[in-house]
C-alpha positions in Angstrom: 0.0 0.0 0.0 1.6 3.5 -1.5 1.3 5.9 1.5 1.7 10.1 1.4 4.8 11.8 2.1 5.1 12.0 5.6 6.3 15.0 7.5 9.9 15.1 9.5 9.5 12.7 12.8 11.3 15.6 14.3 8.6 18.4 13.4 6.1 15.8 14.3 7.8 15.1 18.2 8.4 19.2 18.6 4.3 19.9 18.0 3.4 16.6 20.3 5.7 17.8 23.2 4.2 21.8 22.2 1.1 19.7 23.0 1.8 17.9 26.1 3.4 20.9 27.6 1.0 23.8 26.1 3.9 26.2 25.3 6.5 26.7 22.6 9.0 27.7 25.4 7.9 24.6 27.7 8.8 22.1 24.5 11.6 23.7 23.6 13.3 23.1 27.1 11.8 19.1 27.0 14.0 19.6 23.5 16.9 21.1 24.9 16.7 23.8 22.0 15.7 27.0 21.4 12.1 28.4 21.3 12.5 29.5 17.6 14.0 26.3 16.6 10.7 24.6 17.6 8.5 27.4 16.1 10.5 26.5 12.8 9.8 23.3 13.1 5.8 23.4 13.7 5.8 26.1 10.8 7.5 23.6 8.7 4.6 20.5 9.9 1.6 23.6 9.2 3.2 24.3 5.7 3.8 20.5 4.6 0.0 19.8 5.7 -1.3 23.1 4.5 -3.5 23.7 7.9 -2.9 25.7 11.1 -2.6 24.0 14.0 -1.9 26.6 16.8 -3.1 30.0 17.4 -1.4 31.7 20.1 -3.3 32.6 23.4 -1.3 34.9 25.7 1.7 33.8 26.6 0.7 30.1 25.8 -0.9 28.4 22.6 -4.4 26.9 21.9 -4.8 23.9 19.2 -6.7 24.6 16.2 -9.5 22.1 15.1 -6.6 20.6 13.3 -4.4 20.7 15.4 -6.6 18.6 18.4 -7.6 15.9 15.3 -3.4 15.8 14.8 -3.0 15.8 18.2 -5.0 13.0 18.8 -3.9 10.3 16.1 0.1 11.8 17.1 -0.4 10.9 20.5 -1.7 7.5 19.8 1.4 7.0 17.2 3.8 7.9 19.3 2.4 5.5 21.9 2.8 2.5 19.6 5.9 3.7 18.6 7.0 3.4 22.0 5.3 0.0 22.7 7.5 -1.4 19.6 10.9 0.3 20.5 10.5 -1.2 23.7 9.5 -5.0 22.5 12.4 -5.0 20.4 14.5 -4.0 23.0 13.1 -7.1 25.4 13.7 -8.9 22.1 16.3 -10.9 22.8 18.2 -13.7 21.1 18.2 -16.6 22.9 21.7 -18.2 23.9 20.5 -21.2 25.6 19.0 -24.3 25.1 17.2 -25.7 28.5 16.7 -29.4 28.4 14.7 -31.7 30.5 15.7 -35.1 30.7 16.3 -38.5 33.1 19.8 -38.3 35.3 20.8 -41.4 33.3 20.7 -40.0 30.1 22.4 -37.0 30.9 24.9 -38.9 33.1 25.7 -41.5 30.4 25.3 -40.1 27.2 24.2 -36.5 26.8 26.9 -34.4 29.1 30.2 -36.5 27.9 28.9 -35.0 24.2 28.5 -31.3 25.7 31.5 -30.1 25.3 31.7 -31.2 21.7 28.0 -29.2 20.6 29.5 -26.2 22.4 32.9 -26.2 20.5 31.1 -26.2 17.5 28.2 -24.0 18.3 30.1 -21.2 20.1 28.1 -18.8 21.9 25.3 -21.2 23.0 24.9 -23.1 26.5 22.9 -25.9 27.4 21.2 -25.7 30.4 19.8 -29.4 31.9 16.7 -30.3 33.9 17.6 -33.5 35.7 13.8 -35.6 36.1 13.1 -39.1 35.0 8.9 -37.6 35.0 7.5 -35.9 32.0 7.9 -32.4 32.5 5.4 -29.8 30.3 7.8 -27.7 28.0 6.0 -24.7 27.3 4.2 -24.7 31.4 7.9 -25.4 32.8 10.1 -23.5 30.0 11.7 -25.7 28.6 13.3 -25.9 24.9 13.5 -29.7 24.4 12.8 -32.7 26.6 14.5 -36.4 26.1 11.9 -39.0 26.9 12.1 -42.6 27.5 9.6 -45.3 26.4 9.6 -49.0 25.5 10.0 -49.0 21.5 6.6 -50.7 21.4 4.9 -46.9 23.1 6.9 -44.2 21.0 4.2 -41.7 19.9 2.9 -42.3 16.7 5.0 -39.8 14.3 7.9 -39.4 16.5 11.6 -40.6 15.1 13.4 -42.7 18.4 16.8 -40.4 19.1 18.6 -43.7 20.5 17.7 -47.1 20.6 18.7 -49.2 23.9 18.4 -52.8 25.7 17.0 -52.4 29.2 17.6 -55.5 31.8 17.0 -56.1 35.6 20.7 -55.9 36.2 23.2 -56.6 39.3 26.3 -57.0 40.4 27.8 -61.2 39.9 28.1 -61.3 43.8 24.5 -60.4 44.2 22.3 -62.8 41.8 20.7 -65.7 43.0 20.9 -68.8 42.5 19.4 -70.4 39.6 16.8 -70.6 38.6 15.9 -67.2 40.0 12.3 -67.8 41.7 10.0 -64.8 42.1 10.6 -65.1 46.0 14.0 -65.1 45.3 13.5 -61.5 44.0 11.7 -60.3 46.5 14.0 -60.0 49.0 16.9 -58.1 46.4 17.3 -54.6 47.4 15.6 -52.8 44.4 16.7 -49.0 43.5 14.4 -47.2 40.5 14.6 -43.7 39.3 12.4 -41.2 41.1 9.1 -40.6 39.7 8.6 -43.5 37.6 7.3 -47.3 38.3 9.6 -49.3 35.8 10.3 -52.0 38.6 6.5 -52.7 39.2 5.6 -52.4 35.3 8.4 -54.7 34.7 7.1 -57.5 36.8 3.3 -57.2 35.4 5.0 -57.8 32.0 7.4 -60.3 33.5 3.4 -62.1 35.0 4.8 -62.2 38.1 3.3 -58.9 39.2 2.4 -61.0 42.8 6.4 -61.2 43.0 6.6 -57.4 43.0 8.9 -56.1 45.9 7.4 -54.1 48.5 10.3 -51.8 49.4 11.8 -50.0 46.5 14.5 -47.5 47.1 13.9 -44.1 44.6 16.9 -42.2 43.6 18.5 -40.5 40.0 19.4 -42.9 37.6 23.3 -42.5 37.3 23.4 -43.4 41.3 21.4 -46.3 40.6 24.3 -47.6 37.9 26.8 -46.7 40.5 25.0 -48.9 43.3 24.6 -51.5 40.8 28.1 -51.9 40.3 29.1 -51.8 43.8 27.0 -54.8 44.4 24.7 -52.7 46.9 21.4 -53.1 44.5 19.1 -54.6 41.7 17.6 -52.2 39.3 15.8 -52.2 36.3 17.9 -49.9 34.0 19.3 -49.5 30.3 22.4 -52.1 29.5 24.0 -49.7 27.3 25.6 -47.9 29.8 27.6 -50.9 31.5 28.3 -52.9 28.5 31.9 -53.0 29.5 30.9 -54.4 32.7 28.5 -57.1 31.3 31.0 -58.1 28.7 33.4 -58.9 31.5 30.9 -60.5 33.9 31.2 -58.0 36.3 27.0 -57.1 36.2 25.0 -60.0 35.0 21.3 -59.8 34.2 18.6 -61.8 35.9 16.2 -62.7 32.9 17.7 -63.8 29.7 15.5 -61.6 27.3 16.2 -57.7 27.5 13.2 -55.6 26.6 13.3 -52.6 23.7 13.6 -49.2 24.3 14.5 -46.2 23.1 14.8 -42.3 24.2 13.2 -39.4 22.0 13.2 -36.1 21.6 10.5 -33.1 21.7 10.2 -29.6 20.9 7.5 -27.0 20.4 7.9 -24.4 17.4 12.0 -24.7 18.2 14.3 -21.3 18.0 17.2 -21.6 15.0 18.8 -21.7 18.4 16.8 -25.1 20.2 16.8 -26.5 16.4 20.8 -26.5 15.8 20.7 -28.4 19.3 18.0 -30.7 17.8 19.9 -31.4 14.5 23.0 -32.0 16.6 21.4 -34.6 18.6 20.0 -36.2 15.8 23.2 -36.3 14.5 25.3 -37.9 17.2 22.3 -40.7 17.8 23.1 -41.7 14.6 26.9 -42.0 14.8 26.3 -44.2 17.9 23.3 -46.6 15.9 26.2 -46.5 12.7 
């Protein structure tokens, strides 16, 4: 849309501050310039608009009909003016990404990579949420949040980040005998990540959900691993991160078939700055699956 030459911002500010304070003199001192300077420039607004807007009135001025309808729409302008200098200023670029996700994860496979997204994304920090329950990204603030599920439950639509083996796992010096009886499990000392029943769903799938311990210790994931290894506890975790130790016998699991699953990522109308973390991640996922 083609719009009509518009008069100087600067005659326009010196008539709305003429305005505000109802003198020449009074606007000129807001303006920190002489009383003629803002005459000139109110002459220059009433010659490029071809009306009068002030008519003098003892020491003071008085709008003209023109002048209050100028006055009016000016003010209203210069509001919204305002409004957007002031949104742009609030306006600022992001320089973080804050991401939700289980202690494991971020114990095991997302903070050892860290290092290597902020080398090659300088400027940007990542900023991590340690909870093992689902956490509302836009209600909590979050940029991204790394979910777990059993690869049979990954929303429909949704690409898995990392595919993993999970196991009810223990230290060699702490499995029973076989074969392993559901009493015999009973009385292990069980450790599961806060907020989350993957001990008691385990068993139901297991059909041994009468078998189901009835003291279960609670604590972050990457504790759990480092219980497990000390031989203090049983858990319910992901084999991937003590495939050394299983490989040299030192954590052996207590059912022979390991379940699916896999971890996955999500994001609501990503920043370029939440999606370069998102292609990154993607990216790394696959050189571990290659």
């Amino acid at each position: 849309m083609s719009r009509p030459d518009l008069p100087s911002l600067k005659a326009l500010r010196a008539f709305a501050l003429v305005v505000e304070h109802g003198s020449l003199s009074a606007a000129a001192h807001a303006l920190n310039v002489t009383q003629p300077a803002v005459t000139q420039q109110v002459r220059a607004l009433e010659k490029h608009l071809g009306k009068k807007l002030l008519k003098r009135h003892g020491r003071g001025v008085l709008l003209t009909d023109d002048g209050q309808i100028l006055a009016q729409y000016l003010q209203r302008g210069f509001d919204e003016l305002q409004r957007g200098i002031e949104a742009v200023a609030a306006n600022k670029h992001p320089t973080s990404v804050r991401v939700t996700t289980s202690s494991s994860f971020a114990a095991f496979w997302l903070v050892p990579r860290v290092a290597a997204f902020q080398a090659a994304h300088t400027g940007i920090s990542v900023q991590i949420d340690l909870s093992a329950e689902t956490r509302a990204i836009d209600n909590d603030g979050f940029d991204v949040a790394i979910r777990f599920c059993l690869r049979d439950d990954l929303p429909h639509g949704i690409n898995p980040l990392l595919d993993v083996a999970l196991n009810v796992l223990c230290h060699s010096t702490l499995r029973p005998a076989e074969p392993v009886s559901g009493d015999d499990l009973k009385t292990l000392p069980w450790l599961q990540e806060l907020g989350v029943t993957v001990v008691y769903d385990r068993f139901v799938r297991q059909g041994i959900e009468e078998c189901v311990p009835s003291q279960i210790s609670e604590m972050p994931g990457n504790l759990i691993v480092d219980a497990i290894k000390r031989g203090e506890a049983v858990a319910y975790t992901v084999c991937d991160w003590v495939a050394d130790d299983l490989e040299r016998g030192d954590l052996v699991a207590i059912w022979d078939t390991p379940e699916r699953g896999c971890y996955f990522a999500l994001a609501d109308n990503p920043t370029p700055v939440c999606q370069a973390f998102l292609d990154w991640l993607r990216i790394n996922a696959a050189e571990v699956r290659a």
